[in-house]
C-alpha positions in Angstrom: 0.0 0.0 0.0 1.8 3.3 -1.0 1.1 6.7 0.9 -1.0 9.1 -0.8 0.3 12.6 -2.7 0.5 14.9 -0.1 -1.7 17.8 -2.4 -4.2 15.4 -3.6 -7.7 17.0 -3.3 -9.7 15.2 -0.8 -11.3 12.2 -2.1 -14.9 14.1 -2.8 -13.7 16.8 -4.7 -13.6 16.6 -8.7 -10.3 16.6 -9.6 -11.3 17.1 -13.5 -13.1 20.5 -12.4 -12.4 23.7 -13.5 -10.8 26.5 -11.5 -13.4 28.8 -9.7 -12.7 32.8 -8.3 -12.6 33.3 -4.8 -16.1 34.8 -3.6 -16.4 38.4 -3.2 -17.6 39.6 0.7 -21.2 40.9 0.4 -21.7 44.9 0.5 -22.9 45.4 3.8 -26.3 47.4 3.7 -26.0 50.8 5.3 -28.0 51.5 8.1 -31.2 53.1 7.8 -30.2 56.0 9.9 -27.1 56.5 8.0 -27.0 59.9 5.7 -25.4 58.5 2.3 -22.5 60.4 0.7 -24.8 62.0 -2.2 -27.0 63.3 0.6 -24.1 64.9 2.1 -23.2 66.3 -1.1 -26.6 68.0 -1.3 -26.3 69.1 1.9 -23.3 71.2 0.9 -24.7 72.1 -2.1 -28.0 73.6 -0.2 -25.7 75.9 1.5 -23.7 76.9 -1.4 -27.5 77.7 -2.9 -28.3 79.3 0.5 -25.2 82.0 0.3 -26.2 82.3 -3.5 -29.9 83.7 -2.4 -28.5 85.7 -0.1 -26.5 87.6 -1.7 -28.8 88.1 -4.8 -31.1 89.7 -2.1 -28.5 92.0 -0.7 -27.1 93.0 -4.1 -29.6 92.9 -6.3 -32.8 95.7 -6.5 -35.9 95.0 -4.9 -38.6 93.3 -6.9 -40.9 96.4 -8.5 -44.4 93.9 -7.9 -43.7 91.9 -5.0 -45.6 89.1 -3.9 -46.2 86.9 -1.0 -43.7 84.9 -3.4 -41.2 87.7 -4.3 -41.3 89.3 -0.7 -37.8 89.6 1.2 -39.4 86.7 3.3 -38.9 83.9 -0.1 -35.3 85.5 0.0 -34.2 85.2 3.8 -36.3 82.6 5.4 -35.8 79.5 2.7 -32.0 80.5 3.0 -32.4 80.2 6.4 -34.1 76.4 5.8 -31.1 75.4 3.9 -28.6 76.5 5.8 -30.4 74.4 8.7 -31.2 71.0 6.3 -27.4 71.3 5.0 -25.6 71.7 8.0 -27.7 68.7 9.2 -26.9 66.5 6.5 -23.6 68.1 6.2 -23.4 66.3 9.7 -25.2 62.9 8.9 -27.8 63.7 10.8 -31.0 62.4 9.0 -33.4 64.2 10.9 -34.4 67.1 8.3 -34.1 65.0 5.6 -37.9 64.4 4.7 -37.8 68.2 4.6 -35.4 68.5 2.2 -37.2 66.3 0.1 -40.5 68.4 0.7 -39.2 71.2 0.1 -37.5 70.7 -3.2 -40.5 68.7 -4.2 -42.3 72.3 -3.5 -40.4 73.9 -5.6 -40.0 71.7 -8.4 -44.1 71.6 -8.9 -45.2 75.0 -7.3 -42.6 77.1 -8.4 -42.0 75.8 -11.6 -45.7 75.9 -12.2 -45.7 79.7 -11.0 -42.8 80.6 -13.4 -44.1 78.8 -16.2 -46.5 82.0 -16.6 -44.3 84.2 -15.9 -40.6 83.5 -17.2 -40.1 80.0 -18.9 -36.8 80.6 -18.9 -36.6 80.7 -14.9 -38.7 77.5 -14.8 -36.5 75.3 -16.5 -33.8 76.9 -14.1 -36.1 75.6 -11.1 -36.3 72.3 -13.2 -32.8 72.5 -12.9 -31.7 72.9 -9.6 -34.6 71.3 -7.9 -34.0 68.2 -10.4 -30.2 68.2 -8.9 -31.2 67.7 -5.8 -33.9 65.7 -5.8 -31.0 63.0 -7.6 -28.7 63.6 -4.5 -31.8 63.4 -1.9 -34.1 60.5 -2.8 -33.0 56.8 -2.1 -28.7 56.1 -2.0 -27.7 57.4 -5.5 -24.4 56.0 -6.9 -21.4 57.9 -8.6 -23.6 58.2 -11.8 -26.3 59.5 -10.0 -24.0 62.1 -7.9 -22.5 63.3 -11.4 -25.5 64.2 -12.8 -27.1 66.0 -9.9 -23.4 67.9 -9.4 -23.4 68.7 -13.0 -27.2 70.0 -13.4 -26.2 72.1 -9.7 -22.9 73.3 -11.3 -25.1 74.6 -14.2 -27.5 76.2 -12.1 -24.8 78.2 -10.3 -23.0 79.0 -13.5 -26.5 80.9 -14.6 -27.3 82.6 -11.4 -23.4 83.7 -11.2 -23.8 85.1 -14.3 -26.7 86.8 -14.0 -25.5 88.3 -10.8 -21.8 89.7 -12.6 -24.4 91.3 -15.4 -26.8 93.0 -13.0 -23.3 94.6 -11.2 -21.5 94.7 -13.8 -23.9 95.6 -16.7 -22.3 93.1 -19.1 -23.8 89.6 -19.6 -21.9 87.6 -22.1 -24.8 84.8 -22.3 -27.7 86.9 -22.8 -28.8 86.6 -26.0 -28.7 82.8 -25.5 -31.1 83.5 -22.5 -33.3 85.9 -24.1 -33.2 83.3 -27.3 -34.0 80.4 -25.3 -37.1 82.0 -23.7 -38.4 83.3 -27.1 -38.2 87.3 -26.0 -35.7 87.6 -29.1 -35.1 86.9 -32.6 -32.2 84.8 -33.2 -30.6 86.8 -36.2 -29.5 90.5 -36.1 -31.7 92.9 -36.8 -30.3 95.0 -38.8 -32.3 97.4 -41.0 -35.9 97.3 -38.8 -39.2 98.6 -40.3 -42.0 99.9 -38.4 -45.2 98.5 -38.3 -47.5 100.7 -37.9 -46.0 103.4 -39.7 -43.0 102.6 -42.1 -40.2 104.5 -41.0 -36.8 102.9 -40.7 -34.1 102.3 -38.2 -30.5 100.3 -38.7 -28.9 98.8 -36.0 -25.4 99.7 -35.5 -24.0 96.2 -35.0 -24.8 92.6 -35.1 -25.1 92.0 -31.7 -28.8 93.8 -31.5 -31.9 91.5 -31.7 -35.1 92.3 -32.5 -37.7 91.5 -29.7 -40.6 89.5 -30.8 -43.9 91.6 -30.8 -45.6 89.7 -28.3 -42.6 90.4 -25.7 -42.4 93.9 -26.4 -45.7 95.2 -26.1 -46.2 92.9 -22.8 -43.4 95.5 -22.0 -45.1 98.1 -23.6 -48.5 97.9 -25.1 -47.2 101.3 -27.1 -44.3 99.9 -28.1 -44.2 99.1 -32.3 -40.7 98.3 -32.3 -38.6 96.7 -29.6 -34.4 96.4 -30.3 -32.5 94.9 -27.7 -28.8 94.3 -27.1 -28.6 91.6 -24.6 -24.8 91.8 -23.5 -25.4 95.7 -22.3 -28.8 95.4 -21.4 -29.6 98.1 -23.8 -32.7 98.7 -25.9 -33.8 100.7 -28.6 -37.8 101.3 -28.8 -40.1 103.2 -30.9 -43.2 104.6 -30.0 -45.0 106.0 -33.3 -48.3 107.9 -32.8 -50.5 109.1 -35.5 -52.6 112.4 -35.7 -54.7 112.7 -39.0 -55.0 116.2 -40.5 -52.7 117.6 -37.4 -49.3 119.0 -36.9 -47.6 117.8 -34.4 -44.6 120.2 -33.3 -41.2 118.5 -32.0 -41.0 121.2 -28.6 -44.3 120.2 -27.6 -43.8 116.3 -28.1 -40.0 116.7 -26.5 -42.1 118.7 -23.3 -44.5 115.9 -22.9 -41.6 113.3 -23.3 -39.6 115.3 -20.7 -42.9 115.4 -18.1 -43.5 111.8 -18.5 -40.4 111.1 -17.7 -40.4 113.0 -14.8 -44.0 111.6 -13.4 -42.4 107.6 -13.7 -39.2 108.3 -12.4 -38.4 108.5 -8.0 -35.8 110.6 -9.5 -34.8 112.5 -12.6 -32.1 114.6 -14.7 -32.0 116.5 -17.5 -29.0 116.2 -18.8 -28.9 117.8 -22.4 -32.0 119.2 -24.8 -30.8 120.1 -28.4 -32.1 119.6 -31.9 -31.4 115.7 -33.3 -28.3 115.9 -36.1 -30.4 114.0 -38.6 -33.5 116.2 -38.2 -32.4 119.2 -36.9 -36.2 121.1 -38.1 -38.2 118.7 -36.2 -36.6 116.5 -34.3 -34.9 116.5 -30.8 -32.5 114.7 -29.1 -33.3 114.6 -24.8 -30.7 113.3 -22.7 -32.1 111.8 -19.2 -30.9 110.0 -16.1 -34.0 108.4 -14.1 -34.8 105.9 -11.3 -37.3 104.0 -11.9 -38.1 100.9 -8.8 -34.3 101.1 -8.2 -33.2 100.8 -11.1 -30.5 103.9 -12.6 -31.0 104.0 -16.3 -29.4 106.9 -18.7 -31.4 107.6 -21.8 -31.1 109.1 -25.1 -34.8 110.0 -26.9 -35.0 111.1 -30.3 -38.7 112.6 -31.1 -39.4 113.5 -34.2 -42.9 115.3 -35.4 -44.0 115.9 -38.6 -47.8 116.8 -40.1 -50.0 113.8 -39.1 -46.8 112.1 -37.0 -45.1 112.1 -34.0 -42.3 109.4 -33.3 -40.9 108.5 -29.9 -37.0 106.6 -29.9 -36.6 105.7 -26.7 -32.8 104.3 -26.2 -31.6 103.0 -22.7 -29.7 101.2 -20.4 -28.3 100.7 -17.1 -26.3 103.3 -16.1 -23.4 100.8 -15.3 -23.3 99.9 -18.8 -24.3 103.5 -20.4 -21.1 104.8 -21.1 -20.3 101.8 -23.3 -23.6 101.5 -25.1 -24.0 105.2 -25.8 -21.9 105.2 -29.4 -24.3 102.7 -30.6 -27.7 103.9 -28.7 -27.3 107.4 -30.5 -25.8 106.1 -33.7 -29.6 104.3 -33.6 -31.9 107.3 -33.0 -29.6 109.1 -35.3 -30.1 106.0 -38.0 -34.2 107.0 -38.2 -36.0 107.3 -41.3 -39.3 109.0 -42.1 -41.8 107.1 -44.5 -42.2 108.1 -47.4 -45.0 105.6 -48.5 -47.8 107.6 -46.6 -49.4 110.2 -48.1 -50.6 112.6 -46.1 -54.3 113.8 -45.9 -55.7 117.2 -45.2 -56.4 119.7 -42.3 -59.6 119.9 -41.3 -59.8 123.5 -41.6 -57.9 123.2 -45.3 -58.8 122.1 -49.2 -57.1 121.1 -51.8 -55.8 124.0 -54.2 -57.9 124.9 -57.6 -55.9 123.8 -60.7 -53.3 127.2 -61.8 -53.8 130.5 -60.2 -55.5 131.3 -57.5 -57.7 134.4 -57.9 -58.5 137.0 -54.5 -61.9 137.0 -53.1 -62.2 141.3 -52.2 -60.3 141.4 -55.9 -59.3 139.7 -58.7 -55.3 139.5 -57.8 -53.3 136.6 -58.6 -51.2 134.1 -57.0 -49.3 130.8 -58.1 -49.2 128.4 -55.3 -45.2 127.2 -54.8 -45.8 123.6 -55.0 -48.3 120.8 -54.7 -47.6 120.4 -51.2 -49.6 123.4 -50.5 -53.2 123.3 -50.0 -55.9 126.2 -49.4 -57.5 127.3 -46.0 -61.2 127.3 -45.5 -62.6 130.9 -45.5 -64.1 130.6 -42.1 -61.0 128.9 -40.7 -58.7 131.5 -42.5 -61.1 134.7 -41.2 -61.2 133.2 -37.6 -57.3 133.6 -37.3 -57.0 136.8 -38.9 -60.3 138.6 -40.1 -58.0 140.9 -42.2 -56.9 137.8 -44.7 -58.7 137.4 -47.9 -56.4 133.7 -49.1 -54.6 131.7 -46.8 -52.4 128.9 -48.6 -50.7 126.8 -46.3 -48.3 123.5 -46.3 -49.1 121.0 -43.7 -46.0 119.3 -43.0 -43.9 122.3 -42.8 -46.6 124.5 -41.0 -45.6 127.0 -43.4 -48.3 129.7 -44.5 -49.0 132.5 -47.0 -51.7 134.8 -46.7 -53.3 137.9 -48.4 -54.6 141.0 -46.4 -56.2 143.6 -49.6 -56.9 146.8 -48.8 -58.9 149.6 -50.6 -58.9 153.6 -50.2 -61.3 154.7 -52.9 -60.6 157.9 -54.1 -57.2 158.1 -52.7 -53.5 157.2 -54.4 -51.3 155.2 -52.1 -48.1 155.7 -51.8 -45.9 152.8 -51.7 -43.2 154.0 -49.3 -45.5 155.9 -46.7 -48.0 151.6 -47.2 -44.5 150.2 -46.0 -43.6 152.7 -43.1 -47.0 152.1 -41.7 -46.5 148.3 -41.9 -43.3 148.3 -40.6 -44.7 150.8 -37.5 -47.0 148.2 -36.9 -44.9 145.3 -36.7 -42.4 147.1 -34.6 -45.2 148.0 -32.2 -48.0 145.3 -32.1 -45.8 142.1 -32.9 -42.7 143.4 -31.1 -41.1 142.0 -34.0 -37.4 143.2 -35.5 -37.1 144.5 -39.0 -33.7 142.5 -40.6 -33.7 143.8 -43.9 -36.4 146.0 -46.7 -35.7 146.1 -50.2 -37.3 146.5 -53.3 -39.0 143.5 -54.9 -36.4 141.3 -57.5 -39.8 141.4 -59.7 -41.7 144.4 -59.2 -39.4 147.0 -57.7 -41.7 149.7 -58.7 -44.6 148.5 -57.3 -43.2 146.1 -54.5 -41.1 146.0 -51.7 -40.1 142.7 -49.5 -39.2 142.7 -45.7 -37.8 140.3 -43.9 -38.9 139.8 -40.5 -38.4 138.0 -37.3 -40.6 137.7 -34.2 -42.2 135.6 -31.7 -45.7 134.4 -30.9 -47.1 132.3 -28.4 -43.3 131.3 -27.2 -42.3 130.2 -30.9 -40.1 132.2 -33.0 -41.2 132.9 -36.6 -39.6 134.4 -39.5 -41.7 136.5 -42.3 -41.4 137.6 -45.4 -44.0 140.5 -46.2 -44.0 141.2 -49.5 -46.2 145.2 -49.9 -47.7 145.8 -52.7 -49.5 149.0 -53.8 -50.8 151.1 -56.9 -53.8 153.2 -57.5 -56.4 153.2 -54.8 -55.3 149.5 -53.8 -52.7 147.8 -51.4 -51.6 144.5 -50.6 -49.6 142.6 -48.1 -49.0 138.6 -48.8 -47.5 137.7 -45.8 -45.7 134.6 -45.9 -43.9 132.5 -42.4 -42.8 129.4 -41.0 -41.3 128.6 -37.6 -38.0 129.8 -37.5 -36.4 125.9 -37.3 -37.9 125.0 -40.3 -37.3 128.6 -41.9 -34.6 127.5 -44.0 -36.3 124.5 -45.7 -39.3 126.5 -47.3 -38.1 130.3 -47.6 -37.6 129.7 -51.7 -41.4 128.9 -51.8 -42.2 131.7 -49.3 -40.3 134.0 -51.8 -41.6 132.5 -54.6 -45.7 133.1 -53.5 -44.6 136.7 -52.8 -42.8 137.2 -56.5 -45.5 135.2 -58.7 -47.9 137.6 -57.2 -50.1 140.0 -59.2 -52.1 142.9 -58.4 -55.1 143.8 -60.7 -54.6 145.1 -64.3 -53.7 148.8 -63.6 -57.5 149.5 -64.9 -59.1 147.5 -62.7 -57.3 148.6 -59.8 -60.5 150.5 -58.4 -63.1 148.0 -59.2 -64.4 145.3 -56.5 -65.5 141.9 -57.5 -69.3 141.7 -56.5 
C-alpha cells in the first residue's frame, strides 16, 4: 500500500473541475439612519445655494411687484431652511431629511408651475436645480447619480453667477442665449428694422442687437411698435409711433411731454442735455435723461421727431453701469431713423385742396401761383377766424408754413408805396414786437413792391416773415408769408416765390371790387 500525494484533493472533490474565483464579501447594507455620501453632497450644495440667495437679495434691486412669493421673506427665510437642512446633513444627521425632500419637491411643482407664466426661462432653471437635488436626496444614489445631480447644480450656479456679474457689472456675455431660449428675441441680427404701424426705418449699429418679438415687447409696452434689444449691455432701442390725421404735431411740444412723462415715472430725474437731433435738426430732438425708476438707474437718449400727421418716440436706454459703453451705438440708432415716405398725407380739417393754376383773390381779382403741390388752401371761415384781415390763406401741412393775403382799398385816394411800408413796418415794430432784418425793393416788381424780412415771436415760438407790400392806385396789398424759424430754411424759396408770382389787378381794374 503506498502513501498518498500529499496535495491530492480530498477524495470528494472533482479533480477534472475547473478553477473557480474566490467569492467576493457581500456589500454590507447601510444602516437606515445613516446619511449617504450624495445626501451629504446635497447638503453642501444647499448651502452653497443658500449663500447664492442671499447675496442676490442684498445685491440685487428690490422686486418692483412683490408678492407673497417675491417678498424679502422667499429670499431670507428659505436661505435660512437650507442653511439648517445642509448643515444637518452636512453632519449625517438624518433628521431634516424628509424636509429636504418636501421642500425641493415644492419647488420643483409650485414654483415651476408659477414661473411657467411668468418666465419659462426661470422655470427650467427651477427644473434645474430642484432636479439636482432631488438625484442627491431621494434613495442612495451612486457615482452616476452624484455626477449628474453635481453637474445639473454646477449649471444652475454658473447661470445665477452670471446673471448676478451682469446686473453689477452691466455686461452679460450669455444673454442673447437666454433671451433666445425663452423666445423674448429673434435669433438673427436685426439689422435694418421697419416699423409697423407706420413705415419709418431704423439700422442697428451692429450685429449684436436683436429684434424683440412683438408679443414680448408690447407685454413690456403695449405702445411699443418696435422693440431692439442688445442683450450683453442690457440696452434697448424702442419706438413709440403715434399718428394724428389732418394735425401738426410740433417736435418742442412732443420733447415737453416726453420730458414730463419722464419726470412723473421716475423717483428721480435729470436733464441732462436738450438740443435739436443731427439727422432732423427742423423737427426732431435729441433729450438726454438720467432716471430711477423701482431702483433701477438707467441713462437715456430720446429722439422725437414730429411731422404733419406724425409724432415718433425713440426711446434708447440702459443701465447706467453699462451706459457709457452702449452710448456710441444707442445714439448712432436714434440718429439711424427714417421717415416714411409711402404715406401720403391727408388734409387739415380746416384746409382744401388747391384749384388747378392761379389762385384768384376774393375782395379782388389779384393773382397768385401756389409754390408747389404740397400746399393746399385754407377754409374761409378757418382763414377769417385767425385773422379777419386775410382774404387767401395757402398753407403747407407738413412744414406749417403759410402764406396769406390782407387787400386793402382807399377809394378815391392814391397810395403811396413807401408811406404803405412805413406804416406796416410801424406796426410790426409796435404790435408784434417784431425786429425788422432787412427792406428792399422786390427782385420782380421794384416799382410797385417792396419785400421785408422779419423775425418775431408768438405764443413762445419764434417765426420768421417775409411781407411782400404791394401798392398802386387806390389798392394795397400785403402777402404775408412765415414758418417757424427751425424750419425757416427749408421752405423760404417757396415763401419767396408766393410773394414774387404775385399779381395785383390790371392797372385799370385797380378800383373796381368783385361783387
Amino acid at each position: 500500500m503506498t502513501n498518498p500525494v500529499p496535495d491530492a484533493p480530498p477524495p470528494e472533490a472533482n479533480a477534472y473541475a475547473p478553477p473557480t474565483a474566490p467569492l467576493r464579501d457581500p456589500i454590507p447594507e447601510r444602516a437606515p439612519h445613516e446619511v449617504t455620501p450624495a445626501q451629504r453632497l446635497a447638503g453642501g450644495l444647499l448651502i452653497v445655494n443658500a449663500a447664492l440667495v442671499l447675496i442676490e437679495a442684498v445685491a440685487l434691486p428690490a422686486d418692483p411687484n412683490p408678492t407673497p412669493l417675491s417678498s424679502p421673506g422667499r429670499s431670507f427665510l428659505p436661505a435660512i431652511i437650507d442653511v439648517v437642512i445642509g448643515i444637518s446633513l452636512l453632519s449625517k444627521n438624518r433628521k431634516f431629511l424628509p424636509w429636504a425632500v418636501v421642500r425641493v419637491a415644492f419647488g420643483l411643482v409650485v414654483l415651476t408651475a408659477l414661473l411657467a407664466f411668468k418666465d419659462p426661462f426661470l422655470a427650467v432653471m427651477q427644473v434645474v436645480v430642484s432636479g439636482s437635488f432631488l438625484l442627491l436626496l431621494v434613495g442612495d444614489a451612486g457615482k452616476p447619480r452624484m455626477a449628474v445631480g453635481g453637474a445639473l447644480f454646477g449649471f444652475y450656479v454658473l447661470i445665477s453667477v452670471l446673471g448676478l456679474s451682469a446686473t453689477l457689472t452691466g455686461t452679460n456675455p450669455i444673454a442673447a442665449f437666454v433671451l433666445t431660449a425663452r423666445g423674448d428675441i429673434e435669433s438673427t441680427p436685426a439689422g435694418v428694422v421697419t416699423g409697423e404701424t407706420s413705415h419709418y426705418r431704423l439700422r442697428a449699429p451692429s450685429d449684436r442687437w436683436r429684434m424683440r418679438k412683438p408679443e414680448a415687447a408690447k407685454k413690456d409696452n403695449p405702445l411699443a411698435d418696435r422693440w431692439i434689444s442688445r442683450p450683453d449691455l442690457d440696452a434697448h432701442v424702442l419706438v413709440i409711433a403715434e399718428k394724428a390725421p389732418g394735425m401738426l404735431v410740433l417736435p418742442e411740444a412732443l420733447a415737453d411731454a416726453v420730458i414730463q412723462n419722464g419726470k412723473t415715472a421716475a423717483t428721480a430725474f435729470e436733464l441732462v442735455n436738450r438740443a435739436p437731433l443731427r439727422t432732423h435738426p427742423e423737427n426732431g430732438r435729441m433729450i438726454h435723461t438720467r432716471s430711477t425708476t423701482s431702483g433701477i438707474e438707467i441713462e437715456s437718449l430720446t429722439g422725437v421727431v414730429a411731422t404733419y400727421e406724425h409724432g415718433y418716440q425713440i426711446l434708447a436706454f440702459a443701465p447706467k453701469k453699462a451706459f457709457a459703453e452702449a452710448e456710441p451705438e444707442l445714439r448712432a440708432f436714434v440718429e439711424s431713423f427714417e421717415l416714411p415716405t409711402d404715406e401720403k398725407p391727408g388734409l387739415p380739417a380746416d384746409a382744401e385742396a388747391l384749384p388747378p393754376g392761379k389762385l384768384t383773390g376774393v375782395a379782388t381779382n389779384y393773382t397768385l401761383t401756389p409754390p408747389s403741390d404740397a400746399w393746399a388752401l385754407r377754409k374761409p371761415e378757418a382763414a377769417k377766424k385767425d385773422n379777419p384781415l386775410a382774404d387767401r390763406w395757402l398753407v403747407r401741412p407738413d412744414k406749417d408754413a403759410h402764406v396769406f393775403v390782407v387787400a386793402e382799398h382807399a377809394p378815391g385816394s392814391v397810395v403811396d408805396l413807401e408811406r404803405y411800408a412805413d406804416a406796416v413796418a410801424s406796426s410790426i415794430l409796435d404790435r408784434m414786437h417784431g425786429t425788422i432784418e432787412s427792406r428792399e425793393p422786390l427782385r420782380t416788381d421794384p416799382k410797385n413792391a417792396r419785400l421785408l424780412r422779419v423775425r418775431a415771436e408768438a405764443d413762445g415760438m419764434k417765426l420768421e416773415y417775409y411781407y411782400g407790400l404791394f401798392a398802386r392806385g387806390d389798392r394795397a396789398f400785403q402777402v404775408i408769408a412765415f414758418a417757424r424759424t427751425e424750419v425757416f430754411a427749408s421752405v423760404k424759396d417757396e415763401l419767396l416765390k408766393s410773394i414774387e408770382t404775385f399779381e395785383m389787378p390790371p392797372e385799370n381794374a385797380a378800383a373796381s371790387t368783385k361783387r
